[in-house]
C-alpha positions as CSV (number, residue, x, y, z in Angstrom):
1,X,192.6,77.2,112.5
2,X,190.6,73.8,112.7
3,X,193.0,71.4,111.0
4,X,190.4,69.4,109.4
5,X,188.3,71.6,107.7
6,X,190.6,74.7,107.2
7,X,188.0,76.9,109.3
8,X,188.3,79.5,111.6
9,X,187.2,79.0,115.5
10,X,187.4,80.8,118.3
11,X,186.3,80.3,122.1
12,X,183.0,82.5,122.7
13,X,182.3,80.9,126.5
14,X,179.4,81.7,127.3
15,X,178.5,84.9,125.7
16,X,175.4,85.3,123.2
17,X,175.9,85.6,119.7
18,X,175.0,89.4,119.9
19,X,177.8,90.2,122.3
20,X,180.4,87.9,119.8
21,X,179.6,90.6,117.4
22,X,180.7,93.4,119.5
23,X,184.2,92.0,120.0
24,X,187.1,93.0,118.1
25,X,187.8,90.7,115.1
26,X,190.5,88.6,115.5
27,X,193.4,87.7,113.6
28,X,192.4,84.9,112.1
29,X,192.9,83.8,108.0
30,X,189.2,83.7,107.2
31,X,186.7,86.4,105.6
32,X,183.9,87.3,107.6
33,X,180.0,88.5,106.9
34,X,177.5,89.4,109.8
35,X,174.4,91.4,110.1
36,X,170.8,91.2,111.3
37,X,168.0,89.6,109.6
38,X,164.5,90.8,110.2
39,X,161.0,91.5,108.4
40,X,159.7,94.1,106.8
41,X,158.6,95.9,109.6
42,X,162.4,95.3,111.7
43,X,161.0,92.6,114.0
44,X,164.3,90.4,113.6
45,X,163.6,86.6,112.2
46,X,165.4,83.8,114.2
47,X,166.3,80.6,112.9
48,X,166.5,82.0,109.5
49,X,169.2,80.2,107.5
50,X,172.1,82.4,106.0
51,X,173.7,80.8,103.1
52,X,176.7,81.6,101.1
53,X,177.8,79.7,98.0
54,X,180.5,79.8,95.8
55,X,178.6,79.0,92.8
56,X,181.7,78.0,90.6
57,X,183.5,75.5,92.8
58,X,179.6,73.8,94.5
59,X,180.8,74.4,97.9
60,X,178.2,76.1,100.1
61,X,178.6,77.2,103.8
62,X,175.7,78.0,106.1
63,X,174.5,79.3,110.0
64,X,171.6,80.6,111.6
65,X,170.5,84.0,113.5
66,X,170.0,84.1,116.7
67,X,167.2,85.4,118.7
68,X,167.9,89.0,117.5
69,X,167.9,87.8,114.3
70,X,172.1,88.4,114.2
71,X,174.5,86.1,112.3
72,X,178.3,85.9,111.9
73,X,179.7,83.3,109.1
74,X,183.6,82.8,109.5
75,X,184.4,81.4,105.9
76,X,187.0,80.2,103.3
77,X,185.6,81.4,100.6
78,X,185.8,84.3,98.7
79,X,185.3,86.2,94.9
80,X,181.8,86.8,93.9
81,X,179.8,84.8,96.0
82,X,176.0,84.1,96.1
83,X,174.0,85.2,99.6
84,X,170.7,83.3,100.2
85,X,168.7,83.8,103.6
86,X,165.6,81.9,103.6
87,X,163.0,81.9,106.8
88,X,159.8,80.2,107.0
89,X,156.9,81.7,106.1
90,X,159.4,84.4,104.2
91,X,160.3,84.6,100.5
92,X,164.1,83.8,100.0
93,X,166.1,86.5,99.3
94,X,169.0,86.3,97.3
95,X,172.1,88.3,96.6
96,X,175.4,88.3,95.2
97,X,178.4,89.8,97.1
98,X,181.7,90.0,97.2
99,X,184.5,89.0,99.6
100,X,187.8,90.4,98.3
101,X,190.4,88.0,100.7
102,X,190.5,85.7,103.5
103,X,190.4,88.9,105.9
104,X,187.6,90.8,104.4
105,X,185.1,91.6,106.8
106,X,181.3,92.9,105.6
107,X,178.1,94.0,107.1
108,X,175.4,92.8,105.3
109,X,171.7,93.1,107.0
110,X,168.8,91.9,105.3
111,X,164.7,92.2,105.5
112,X,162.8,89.4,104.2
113,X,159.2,90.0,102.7
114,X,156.1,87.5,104.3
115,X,154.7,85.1,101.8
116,X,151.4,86.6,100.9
117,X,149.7,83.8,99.1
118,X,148.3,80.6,99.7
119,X,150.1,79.2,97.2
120,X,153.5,80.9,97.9
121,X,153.2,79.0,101.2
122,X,152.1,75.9,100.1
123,X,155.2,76.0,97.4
124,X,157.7,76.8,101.0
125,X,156.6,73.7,102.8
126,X,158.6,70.2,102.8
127,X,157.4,67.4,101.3
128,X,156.1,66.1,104.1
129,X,153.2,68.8,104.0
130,X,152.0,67.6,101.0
131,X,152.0,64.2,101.0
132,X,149.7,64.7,104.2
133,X,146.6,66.0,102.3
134,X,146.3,62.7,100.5
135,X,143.2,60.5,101.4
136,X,144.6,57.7,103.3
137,X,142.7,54.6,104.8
138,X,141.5,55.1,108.2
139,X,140.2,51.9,108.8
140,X,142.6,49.6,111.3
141,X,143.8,47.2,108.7
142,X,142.7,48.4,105.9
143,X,146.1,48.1,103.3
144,X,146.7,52.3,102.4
145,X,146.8,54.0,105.8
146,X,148.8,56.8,106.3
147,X,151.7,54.8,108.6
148,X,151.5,51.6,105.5
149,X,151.9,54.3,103.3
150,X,154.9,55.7,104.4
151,X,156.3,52.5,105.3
152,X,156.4,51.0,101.4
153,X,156.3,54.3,99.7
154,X,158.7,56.8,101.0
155,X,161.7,54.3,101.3
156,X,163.6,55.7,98.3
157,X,161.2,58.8,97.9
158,X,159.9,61.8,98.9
159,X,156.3,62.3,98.1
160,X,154.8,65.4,98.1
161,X,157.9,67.5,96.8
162,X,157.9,69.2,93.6
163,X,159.2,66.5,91.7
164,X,156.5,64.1,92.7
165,X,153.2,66.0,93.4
166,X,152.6,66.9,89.8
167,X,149.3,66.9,88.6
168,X,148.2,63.5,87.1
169,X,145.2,61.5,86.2
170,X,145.0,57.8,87.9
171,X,146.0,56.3,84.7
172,X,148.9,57.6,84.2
173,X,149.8,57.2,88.2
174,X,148.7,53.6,88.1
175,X,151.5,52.8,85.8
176,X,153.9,54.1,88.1
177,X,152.4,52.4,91.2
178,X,152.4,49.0,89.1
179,X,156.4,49.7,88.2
180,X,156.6,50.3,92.2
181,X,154.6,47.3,93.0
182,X,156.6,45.2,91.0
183,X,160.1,46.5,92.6
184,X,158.3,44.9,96.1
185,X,157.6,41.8,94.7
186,X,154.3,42.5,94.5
187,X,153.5,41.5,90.6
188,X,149.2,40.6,90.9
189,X,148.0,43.7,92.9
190,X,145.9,45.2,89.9
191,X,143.5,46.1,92.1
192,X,144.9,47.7,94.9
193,X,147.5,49.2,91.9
194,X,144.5,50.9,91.0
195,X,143.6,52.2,94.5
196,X,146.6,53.5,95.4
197,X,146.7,55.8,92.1
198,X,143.6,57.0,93.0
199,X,144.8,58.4,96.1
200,X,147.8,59.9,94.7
201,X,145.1,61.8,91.7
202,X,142.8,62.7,94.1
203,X,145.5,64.2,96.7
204,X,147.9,65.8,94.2
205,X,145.6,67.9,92.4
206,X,147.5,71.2,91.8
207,X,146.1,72.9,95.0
208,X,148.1,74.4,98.0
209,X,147.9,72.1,101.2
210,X,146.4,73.7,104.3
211,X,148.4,72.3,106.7
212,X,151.2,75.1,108.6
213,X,153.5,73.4,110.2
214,X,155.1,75.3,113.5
215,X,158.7,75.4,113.3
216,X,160.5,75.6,117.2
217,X,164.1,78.1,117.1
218,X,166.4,76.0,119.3
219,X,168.9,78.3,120.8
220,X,171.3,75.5,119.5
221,X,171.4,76.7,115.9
222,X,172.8,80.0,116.9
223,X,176.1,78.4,116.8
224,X,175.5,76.0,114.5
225,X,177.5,76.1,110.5
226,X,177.3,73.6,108.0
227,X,179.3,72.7,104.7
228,X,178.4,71.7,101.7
229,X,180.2,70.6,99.1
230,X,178.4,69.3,95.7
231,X,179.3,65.9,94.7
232,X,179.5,66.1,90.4
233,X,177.7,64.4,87.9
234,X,176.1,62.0,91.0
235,X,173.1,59.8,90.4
236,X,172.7,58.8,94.1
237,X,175.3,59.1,96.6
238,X,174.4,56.6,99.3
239,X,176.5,56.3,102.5
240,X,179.4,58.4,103.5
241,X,182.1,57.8,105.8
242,X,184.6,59.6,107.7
243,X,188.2,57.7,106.9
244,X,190.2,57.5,110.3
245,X,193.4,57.3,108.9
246,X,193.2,60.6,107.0
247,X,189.7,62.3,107.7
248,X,188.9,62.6,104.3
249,X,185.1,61.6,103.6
250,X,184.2,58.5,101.4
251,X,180.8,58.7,100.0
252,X,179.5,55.8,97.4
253,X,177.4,56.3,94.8
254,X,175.0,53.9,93.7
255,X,173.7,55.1,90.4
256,X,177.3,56.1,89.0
257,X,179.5,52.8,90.3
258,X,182.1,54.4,92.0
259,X,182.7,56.6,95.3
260,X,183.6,60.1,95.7
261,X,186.5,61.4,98.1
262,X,186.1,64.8,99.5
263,X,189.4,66.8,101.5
264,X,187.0,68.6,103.8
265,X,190.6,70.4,104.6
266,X,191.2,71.5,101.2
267,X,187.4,71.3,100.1
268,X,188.1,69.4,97.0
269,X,186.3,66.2,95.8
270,X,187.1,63.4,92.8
271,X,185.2,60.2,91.8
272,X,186.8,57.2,91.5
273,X,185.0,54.4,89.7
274,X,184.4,50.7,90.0
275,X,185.7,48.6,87.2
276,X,183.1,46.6,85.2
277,X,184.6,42.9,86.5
278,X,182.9,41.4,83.3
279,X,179.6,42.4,85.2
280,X,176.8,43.8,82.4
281,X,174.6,46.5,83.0
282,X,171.7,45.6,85.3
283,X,174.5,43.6,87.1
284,X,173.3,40.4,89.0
285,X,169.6,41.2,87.9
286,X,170.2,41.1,84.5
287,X,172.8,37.6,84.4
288,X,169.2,36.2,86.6
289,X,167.1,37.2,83.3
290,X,165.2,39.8,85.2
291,X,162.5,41.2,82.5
292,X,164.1,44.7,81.3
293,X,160.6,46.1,82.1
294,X,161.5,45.4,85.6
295,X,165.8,45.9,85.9
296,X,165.8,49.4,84.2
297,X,169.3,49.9,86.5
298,X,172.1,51.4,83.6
299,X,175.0,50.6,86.3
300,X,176.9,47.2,87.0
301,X,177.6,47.5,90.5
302,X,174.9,49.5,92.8
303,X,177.7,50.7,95.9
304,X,175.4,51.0,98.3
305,X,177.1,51.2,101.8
306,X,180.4,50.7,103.2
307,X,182.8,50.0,106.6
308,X,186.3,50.6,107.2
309,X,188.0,47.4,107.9
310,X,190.3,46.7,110.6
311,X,192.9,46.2,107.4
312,X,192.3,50.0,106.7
313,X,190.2,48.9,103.5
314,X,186.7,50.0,102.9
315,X,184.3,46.9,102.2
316,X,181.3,47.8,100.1
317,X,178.0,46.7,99.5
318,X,177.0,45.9,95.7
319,X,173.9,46.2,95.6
320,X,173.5,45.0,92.0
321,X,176.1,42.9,91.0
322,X,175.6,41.0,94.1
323,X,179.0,41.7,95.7
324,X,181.0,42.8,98.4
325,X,183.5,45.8,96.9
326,X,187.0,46.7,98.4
327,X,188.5,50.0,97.9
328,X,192.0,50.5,98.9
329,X,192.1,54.0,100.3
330,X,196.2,54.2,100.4
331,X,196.5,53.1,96.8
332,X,192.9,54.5,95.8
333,X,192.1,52.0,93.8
334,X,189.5,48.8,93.8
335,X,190.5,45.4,94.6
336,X,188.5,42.7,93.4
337,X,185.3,42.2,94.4
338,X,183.7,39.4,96.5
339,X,180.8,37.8,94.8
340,X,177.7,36.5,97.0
341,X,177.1,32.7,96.4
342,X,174.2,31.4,94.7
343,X,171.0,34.1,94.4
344,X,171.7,36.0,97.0
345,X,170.6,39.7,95.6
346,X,171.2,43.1,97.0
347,X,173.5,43.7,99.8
348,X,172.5,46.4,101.5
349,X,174.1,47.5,105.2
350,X,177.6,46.8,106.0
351,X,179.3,46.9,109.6
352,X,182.7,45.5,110.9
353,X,183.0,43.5,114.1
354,X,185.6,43.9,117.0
355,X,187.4,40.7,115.2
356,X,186.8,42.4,111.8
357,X,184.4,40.4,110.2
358,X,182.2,42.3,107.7
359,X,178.6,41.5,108.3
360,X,175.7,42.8,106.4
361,X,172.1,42.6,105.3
362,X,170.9,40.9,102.1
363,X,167.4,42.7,100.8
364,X,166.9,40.5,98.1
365,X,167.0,37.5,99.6
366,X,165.9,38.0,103.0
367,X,169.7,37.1,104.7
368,X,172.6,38.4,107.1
369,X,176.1,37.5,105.3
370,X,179.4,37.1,106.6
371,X,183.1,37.9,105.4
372,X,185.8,37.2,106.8
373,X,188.0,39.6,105.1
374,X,191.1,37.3,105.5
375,X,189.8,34.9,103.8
376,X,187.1,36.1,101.8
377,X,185.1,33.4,102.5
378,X,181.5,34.4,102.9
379,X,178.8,33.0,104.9
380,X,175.2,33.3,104.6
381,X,172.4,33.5,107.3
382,X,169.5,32.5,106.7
383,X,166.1,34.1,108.7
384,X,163.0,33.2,110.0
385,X,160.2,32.9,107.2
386,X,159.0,36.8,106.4
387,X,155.7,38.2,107.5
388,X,155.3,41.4,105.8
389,X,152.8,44.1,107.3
390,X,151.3,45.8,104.3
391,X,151.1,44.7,100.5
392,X,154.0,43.8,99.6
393,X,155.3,40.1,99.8
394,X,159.3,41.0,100.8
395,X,159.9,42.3,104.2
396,X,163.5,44.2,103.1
397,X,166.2,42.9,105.9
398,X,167.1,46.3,106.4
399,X,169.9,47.6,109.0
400,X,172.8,45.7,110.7
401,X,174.2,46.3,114.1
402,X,177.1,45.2,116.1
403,X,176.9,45.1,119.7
404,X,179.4,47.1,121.3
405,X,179.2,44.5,124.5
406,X,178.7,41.3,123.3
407,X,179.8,41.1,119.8
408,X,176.0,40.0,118.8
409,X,174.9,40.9,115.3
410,X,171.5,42.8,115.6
411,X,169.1,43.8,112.2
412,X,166.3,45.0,111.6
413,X,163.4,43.9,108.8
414,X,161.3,47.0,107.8
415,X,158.1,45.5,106.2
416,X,158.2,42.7,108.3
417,X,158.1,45.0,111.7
418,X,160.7,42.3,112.9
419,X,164.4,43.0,114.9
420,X,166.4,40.0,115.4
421,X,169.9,38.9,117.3
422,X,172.4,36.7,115.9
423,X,175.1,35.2,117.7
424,X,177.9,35.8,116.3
425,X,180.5,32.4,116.8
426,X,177.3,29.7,116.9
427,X,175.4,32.1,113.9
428,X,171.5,31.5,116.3
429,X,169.0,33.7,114.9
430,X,166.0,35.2,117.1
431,X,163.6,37.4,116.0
432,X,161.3,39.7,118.4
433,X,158.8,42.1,117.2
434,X,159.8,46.0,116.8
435,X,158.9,48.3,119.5
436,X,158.7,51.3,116.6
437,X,156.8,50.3,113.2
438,X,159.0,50.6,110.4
439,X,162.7,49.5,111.7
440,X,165.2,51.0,109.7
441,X,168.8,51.4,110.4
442,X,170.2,50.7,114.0
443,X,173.2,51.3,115.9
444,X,174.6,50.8,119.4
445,X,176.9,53.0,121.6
446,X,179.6,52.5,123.7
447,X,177.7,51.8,126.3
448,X,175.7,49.1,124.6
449,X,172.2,50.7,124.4
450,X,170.9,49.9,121.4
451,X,169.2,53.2,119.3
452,X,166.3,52.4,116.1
453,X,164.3,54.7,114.0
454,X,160.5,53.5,113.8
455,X,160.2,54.7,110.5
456,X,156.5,54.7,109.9
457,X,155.7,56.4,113.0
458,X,158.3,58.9,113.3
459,X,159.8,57.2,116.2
460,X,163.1,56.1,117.8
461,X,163.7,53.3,120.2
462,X,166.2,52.7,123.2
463,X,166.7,49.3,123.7
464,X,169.3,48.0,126.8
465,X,169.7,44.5,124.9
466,X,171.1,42.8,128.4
467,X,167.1,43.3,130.1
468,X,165.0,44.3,126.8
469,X,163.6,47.2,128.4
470,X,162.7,49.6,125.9
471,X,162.0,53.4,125.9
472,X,159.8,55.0,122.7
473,X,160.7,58.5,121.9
474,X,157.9,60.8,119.6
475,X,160.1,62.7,116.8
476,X,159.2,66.3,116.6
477,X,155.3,66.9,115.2
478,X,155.7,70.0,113.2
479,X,151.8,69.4,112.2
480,X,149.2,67.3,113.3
481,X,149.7,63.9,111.9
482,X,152.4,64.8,109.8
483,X,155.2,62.1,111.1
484,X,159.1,62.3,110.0
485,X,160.6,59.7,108.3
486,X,163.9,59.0,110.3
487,X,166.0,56.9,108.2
488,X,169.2,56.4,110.0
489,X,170.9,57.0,113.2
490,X,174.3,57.8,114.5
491,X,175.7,58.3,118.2
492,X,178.2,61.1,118.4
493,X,181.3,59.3,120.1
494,X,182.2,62.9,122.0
495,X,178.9,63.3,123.5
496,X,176.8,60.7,123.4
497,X,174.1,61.8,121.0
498,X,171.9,60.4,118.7
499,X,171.8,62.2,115.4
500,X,168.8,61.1,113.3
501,X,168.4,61.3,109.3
502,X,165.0,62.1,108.2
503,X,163.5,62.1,104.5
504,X,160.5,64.1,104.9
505,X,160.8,67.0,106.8
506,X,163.6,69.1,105.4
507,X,165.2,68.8,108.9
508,X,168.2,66.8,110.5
509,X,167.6,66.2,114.4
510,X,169.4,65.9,117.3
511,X,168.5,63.5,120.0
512,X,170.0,64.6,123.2
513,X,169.2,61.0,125.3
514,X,170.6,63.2,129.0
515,X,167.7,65.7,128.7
516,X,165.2,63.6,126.4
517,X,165.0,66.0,123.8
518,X,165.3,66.4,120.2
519,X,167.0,69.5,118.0
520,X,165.8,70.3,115.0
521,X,167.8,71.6,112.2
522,X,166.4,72.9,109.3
523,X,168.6,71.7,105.9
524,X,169.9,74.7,103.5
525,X,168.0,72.9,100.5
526,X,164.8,71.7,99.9
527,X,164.1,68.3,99.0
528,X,166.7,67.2,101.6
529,X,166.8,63.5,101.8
530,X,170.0,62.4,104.0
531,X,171.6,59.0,104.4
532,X,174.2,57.4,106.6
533,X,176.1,59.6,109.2
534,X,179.6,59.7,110.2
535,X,181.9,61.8,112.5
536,X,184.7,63.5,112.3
537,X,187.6,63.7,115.1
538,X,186.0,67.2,115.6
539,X,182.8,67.0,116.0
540,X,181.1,67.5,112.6
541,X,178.5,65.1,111.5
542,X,178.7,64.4,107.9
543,X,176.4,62.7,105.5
544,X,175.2,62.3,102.0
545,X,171.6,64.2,101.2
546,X,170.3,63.3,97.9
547,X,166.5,61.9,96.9
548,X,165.6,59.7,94.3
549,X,166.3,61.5,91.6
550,X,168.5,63.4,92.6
551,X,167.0,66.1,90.7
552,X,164.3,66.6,93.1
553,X,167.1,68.5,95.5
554,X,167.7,72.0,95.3
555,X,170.1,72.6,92.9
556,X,170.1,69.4,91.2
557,X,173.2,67.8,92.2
558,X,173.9,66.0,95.5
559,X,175.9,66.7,98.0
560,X,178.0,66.2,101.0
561,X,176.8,68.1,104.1
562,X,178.7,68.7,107.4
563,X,177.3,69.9,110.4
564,X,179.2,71.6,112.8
565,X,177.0,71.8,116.0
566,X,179.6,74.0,117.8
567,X,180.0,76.9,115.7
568,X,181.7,79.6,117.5
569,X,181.5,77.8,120.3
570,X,184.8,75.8,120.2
C-alpha cells in the first residue's frame, strides 16, 4: 500500500498489461475493474481513457488501455460509482456501476460507437482546434498573427472551447476585446479593438472546424493513473504545491482568497481563507482608484503562487492587494501579510533561494522583489525599460528562477520576448532576448540546465547558463499549425524529466531530455487548463487544472490532478 496516496501497487517487471491481467489477484485492500475497450466492430481502441468517479465525494481516478485496448484500475473507491471511457474520434460512453468493498473485483468491457457527424467531431476536439480556423494575419509584422495572438490572448484563456466560441456579432465581441485591451494597458486601440472582433465573428461562426488532429498512443500511458480530486466552491485555483513536511498538497486560489489543503492519503480537501487585513475588495487596485469599469475583481487578496520557506512557512504571492502572504502550515493559519512598497502591483511568481530569500516577479510594475523572510524587509528590482512585441504597452515579467549552481535569479518577460539574470548579492540585471517567443515560467535542475516554455510557438528551451548554448525543442503538432500553449514547467527530481503544462491541447506532456522526446497525455476533462507542477516523494506530478472561468472545465468545478506515470509499474 503506497503510503501517500492510500493506493494499491504492485511490481509488474516487465510484463505487458495483457499478461498483468492474467495473474492471480493479489491480496491487496483495493477494489478492482478491468476489461477491454474496443469499437463497434471489436477492433480494441488504445489510449482510450477509463474513468471512474465517485460523484458524491468529487474524487475521480483514471488509466488508459493498452494496445489491446485492456485496462486494469486498482482503486479506493467504492458504492455506486460513475464509469466514463471516452476515445477520440468515439462518443463517450457512460455508466454507472457498483463496487461493493475494497476487494470487489469486476469485469466490465465496453464498445464505443464512431462519431458520425461533422459536428459531433468538431464538438470532441480541444480548444485548440477551434481557435485555429480563425483568420489570422499572415503578413510578417502585421499586429493579429496567429503566434501574437496566442501570445496576448490565451494567457488566462482558452479560446476556441465551448465557453468562448459562441456565436457573436463584432459588436458585441468588440466590447469584450476593449475590456481585454484595457487589462494590457492598452486603453486607445479602437481600431485594432475593432479588428480583432472581427476575427473572433468571422472565425466563431457556429460551424464545425475541419481540422483532425492525429493523436499518437505512447505505450507509456498503459501504466499510467491519475487522481482527481474536485476542489469546492473554487473560482481559480492557481499554483499547487506538494508540502515536504507532510505531503499534503497546497493549492491557492485566486478568485476565493484563500488555499485549499488536500490529504492525497485520506483524499479529503478543506479551504482555508485569507483574512481581509483591512484590505477592500478590488484590493490594491481599488485603494489606487482604479475605474470599477476596469477592477471588476470581488476578492481582496488575489493568492496567486507560493514557495515553501526554509522556515517551513509558505510565502504567497497577492496578486491584488499587492502583498506577499504567509500561511503557517503547522498552525494552519495566516500570518500577517507583507505589503509591497509604494505601486508596486501584482506579484506574480514566487521561488526560495538556497539562503531562503523569497524572490518573485512583479507584473504590474514590471519588477523582481526580494524578502528576506527574517526580516521582512523587501527589496525591489528594477528592469530594463520594456519593449513589448505585439499591442499591448506592458510586457508582463512573468516567471522567476533560481539557479541551482550559482544562486542567480533568472525571469522571464512574456510580451517583451526578453529573459534576464540577476545577481543575487550585488542585485545586476541583464537582459538577453528569448530563444522561444512567448517566455513563460522557467525552472532549473539539479544540474543547472535551465528549461523554458516558448509559449507562442509551442516550444521549450534548454539553456546551460555557464556557455549560453541553447537547444529548441518543437512540442507535439497534433495538426498543422495548431501550436500548444505550454504554460509551465517542472523537472521530476527522480528522473530528470521535464513535465510541461499546456492550455490548449487537452494534453499534459512529458519531456524525456535522455531520448529527446515528448509524452503526451490526454486530460480526463475537457477544457483542461493546468498550472504550476509539484512532486510528490513518489513520483506523482500534481497540479491545479482550471480555465478562466472555471466553468469552462468539465464538470464545472476545478480540481487537483495527480499523475502517476508508474501505474502498475512500481
Amino acid at each position: 500500500m503506497n503510503k501517500k496516496t492510500g493506493k494499491s501497487i504492485f511490481r509488474v517487471g516487465a510484463l505487458t498489461l495483457a499478461t498483468a491481467l492474467a495473474l492471480p489477484v493479489l491480496a491487496v485492500k483495493a477494489a478492482t475493474i478491468s476489461g477491454k475497450v474496443t469499437d463497434s466492430k471489436g477492433k480494441p481502441v488504445s489510449g482510450a481513457i477509463v474513468r471512474l468517479s465517485d460523484v458524491q465525494a468529487g474524487r475521480s481516478e483514471s488509466v488508459y488501455t493498452d494496445s489491446d485496448g485492456r485496462y486494469v484500475l486498482d482503486t479506493q473507491l467504492s458504492g455506486e460509482l460513475r464509469l466514463r471511457v471516452r476515445g477520440h474520434y468515439f462518443a463517450d460512453n457512460q455508466q454507472m456501476v457498483r463496487l461493493k468493498s475494497d476487494k470487489d473485483q469486476l469485469s466490465h468491457s465496453v464498445k464505443l460507437a464512431k462519431l458520425d457527424s461533422d459536428q459531433a467531431i468538431s464538438d470532441s476536439l480541444a480548444a485548440s482546434y477551434h481557435f485555429n480556423t480563425l483568420p489570422f494575419d499572415t503578413e510578417e509584422g502585421a499586429p493579429f498573427t496567429r503566434d501574437k495572438f496566442q501570445l496576448e490572448c490565451l494567457s488566462c484563456h482558452q479560446l476556441g472551447n465551448p465557453f468562448t466560441r459562441i456565436v457573436r456579432p463584432a459588436e458585441s465581441w468588440e466590447q469584450s476585446v476593449r475590456r481585454m485591451h484595457a487589462y494590457m494597458g492598452a486603453v486607445d486601440v479602437t481600431e485594432k479593438d475593432r479588428r480583432r472582433a472581427e476575427i473572433f465573428a468571422e472565425g466563431f461562426n457556429g460551424k464545425p472546424t475541419e481540422m483532425r488532429p492525429q493523436f499518437p498512443i505512447d505505450e507509456a500511458l498503459a501504466h499510467t493513473k491519475i487522481y482527481e480530486y474536485q476542489l469546492p466552491a473554487s473560482g481559480v485555483p492557481h499554483d499547487a504545491h506538494v508540502y515536504s513536511r507532510n505531503g499534503f498538497v497546497y493549492t491557492v486560489d485566486q478568485f476565493t482568497d484563500g488555499l485549499y489543503i488536500t490529504d492525497l492519503k485520506s483524499s479529503k480537501t478543506r479551504f482555508v481563507p485569507q483574512p481581509e487585513e483591512g484590505m477592500p475588495l478590488g484590493g490594491k487596485f481599488t485603494k489606487m482608484g482604479v475605474p470599477p469599469a476596469m477592477n471588476k475583481i470581488n476578492v481582496r487578496h488575489g493568492p496567486h503562487s507560493l514557495a515553501e520557506g526554509q522556515d517551513g512557512k509558505l510565502y504567497v504571492t497577492n496578486s491584488f492587494s499587492g502583498s506577499i502572504g504567509i500561511f503557517n502550515p503547522e498552525t494552519e493559519h495566516w500570518e500577517k501579510s507583507v505589503p509591497l512598497p509604494g505601486i508596486a502591483i501584482y506579484p506574480h511568481t514566487i521561488r526560495v533561494d538556497a539562503e531562503g530569500v523569497l524572490w518573485f516577479s512583479i507584473v504590474g510594475t514590471e519588477q523582481v522583489g526580494r524578502l528576506d523572510p527574517e526580516s521582512q524587509k523587501v527589496t525591489l528590482i528594477d528592469l530594463p525599460t520594456p519593449t513589448p512585441v505585439a499591442i499591448t504597452p506592458a510586457v508582463l515579467t512573468y516567471g522567476v528562477a533560481v539557479n541551482s549552481h550559482d544562486g542567480s535569479i533568472w525571469y522571464s518577460r512574456l510580451w517583451g520576448n526578453k529573459i534576464g539574470r540577476i545577481d543575487a548579492k550585488t542585485l545586476k540585471v541583464t537582459e538577453i532576448e528569448s530563444p522561444v517567443f512567448g517566455p513563460r515560467r522557467l525552472r532549473f535542475a539539479p544540474d543547472g540546465i535551465l528549461w523554458q516554455t516558448g509559449y507562442a510557438h509551442g516550444q521549450i528551451a534548454r539553456i546551460d547558463t555557464k556557455t549560453m548554448n541553447v537547444k529548441v525543442y518543437d512540442m507535439p503538432e497534433f495538426a498543422e499549425g495548431a501550436r500548444p500553449g505550454p504554460y509551465s514547467l517542472n523537472i521530476s527530481p527522480d528522473t530528470g524529466d521535464v513535465w510541461v503544462n499546456e492550455t490548449m491541447t487537452d494534453h499534459v506532456y512529458r519531456f524525456v531530455p535522455a531520448e529527446e522526446r515528448f509524452i503526451a497525455y490526454p486530460a480526463p476533462l475537457r477544457g483542461t487548463y493546468t498550472r504550476d507542477m509539484s512532486f510528490t516523494d513518489d513520483g506523482l506530478v500534481c497540479m491545479s487544472n482550471n480555465p478562466i472561468p472555471v466553468q469552462a472545465l468539465e464538470e464545472f468545478t476545478g480540481v487537483l490532478m495527480c499523475i502517476d506515470p508508474d501505474y502498475r509499474l512500481n
